[in-house]
N, C-alpha and C positions, 0 to 999 in steps of 0.2 A: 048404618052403612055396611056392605058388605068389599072386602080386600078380598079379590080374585089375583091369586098368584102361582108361583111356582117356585118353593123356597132353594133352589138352589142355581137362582137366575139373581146373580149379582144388583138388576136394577132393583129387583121387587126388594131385595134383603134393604137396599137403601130407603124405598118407599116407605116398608112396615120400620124400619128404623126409625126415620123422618116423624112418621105418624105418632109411634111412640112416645119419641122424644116429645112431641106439640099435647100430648093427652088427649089425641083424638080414640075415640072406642069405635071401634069395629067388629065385624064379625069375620073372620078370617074362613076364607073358600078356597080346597085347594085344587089349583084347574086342572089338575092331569086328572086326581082320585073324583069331582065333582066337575065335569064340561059343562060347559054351558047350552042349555037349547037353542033350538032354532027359535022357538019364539022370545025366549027372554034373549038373546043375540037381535032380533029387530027390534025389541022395545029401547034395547040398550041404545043400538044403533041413532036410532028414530030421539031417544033422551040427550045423545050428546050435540046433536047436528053435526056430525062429522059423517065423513064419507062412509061406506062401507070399508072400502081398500085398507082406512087406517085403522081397522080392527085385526090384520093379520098380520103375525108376527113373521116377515119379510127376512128377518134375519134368523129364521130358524129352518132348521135341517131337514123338516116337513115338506116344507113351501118349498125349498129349492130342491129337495126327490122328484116333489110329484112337480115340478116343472111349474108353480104357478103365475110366475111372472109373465108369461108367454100365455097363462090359459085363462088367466080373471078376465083382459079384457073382451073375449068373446063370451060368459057367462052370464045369465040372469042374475040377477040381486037375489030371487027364491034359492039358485043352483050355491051359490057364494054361500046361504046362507047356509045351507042344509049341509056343504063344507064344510063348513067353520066349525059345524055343531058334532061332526062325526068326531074331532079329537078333539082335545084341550088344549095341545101344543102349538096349536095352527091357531090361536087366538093370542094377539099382541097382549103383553101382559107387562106390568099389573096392571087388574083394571078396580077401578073405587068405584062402586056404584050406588047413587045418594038417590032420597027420595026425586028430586028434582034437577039432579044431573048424573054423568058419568064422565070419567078421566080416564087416558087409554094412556098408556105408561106413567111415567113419570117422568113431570119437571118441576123442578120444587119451588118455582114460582107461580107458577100454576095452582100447585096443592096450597100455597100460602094465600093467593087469590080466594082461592076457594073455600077453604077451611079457619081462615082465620081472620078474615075483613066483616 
């Protein structure tokens, strides 16, 4: 599994905490110094079934500059994604990405679903 984060974002420090603590092993990615592509941002997307929308970190400083509450809905899912891919910070984080699924922030029932049933 690979931990897409950003260590000095409170949720993720709970996530890789979380993880720790359970002796789940990961590969730690960090998403400002490593962004993520456009193409593995669709595989990801396409992996969790979730929306595009809940891959963008909404409550960061990025997304509210460039105005994109107002501008996602008139975008292509290609234009979204080639966004997303331009910074690190504009991607909701942490993200766990597993052969056969991915997790977009954290709730740690979710991670307990996931990682330990």
């Amino acid at each position: 599994m690979t931990f897409l984060c950003y260590p000095k974002c409170s949720t993720c420090q709970k996530a890789q905490k979380w993880l720790d603590e359970h002796g789940v092993a990961y590969e730690l990615r960090l998403i400002r110094e490593q962004k993520p592509g456009e193409e593995e941002l669709r595989t990801w997307q396409k992996r969790s079934g979730l929306p595009l929308k809940r891959f963008f970190n909404t409550s960061g400083l990025q997304y509210k500059a460039l105005a994109l509450k107002d501008k996602l809905p008139d975008m292509s899912e290609d234009e979204q994604l080639r966004l997303l891919a331009t910074d690190g910070m504009l991607v909701k984080r942490p993200l766990l990405v597993g052969e056969d699924f991915v997790l977009v922030g954290f709730r740690e029932a979710e991670y307990e679903e996931r990682l330990l049933s």
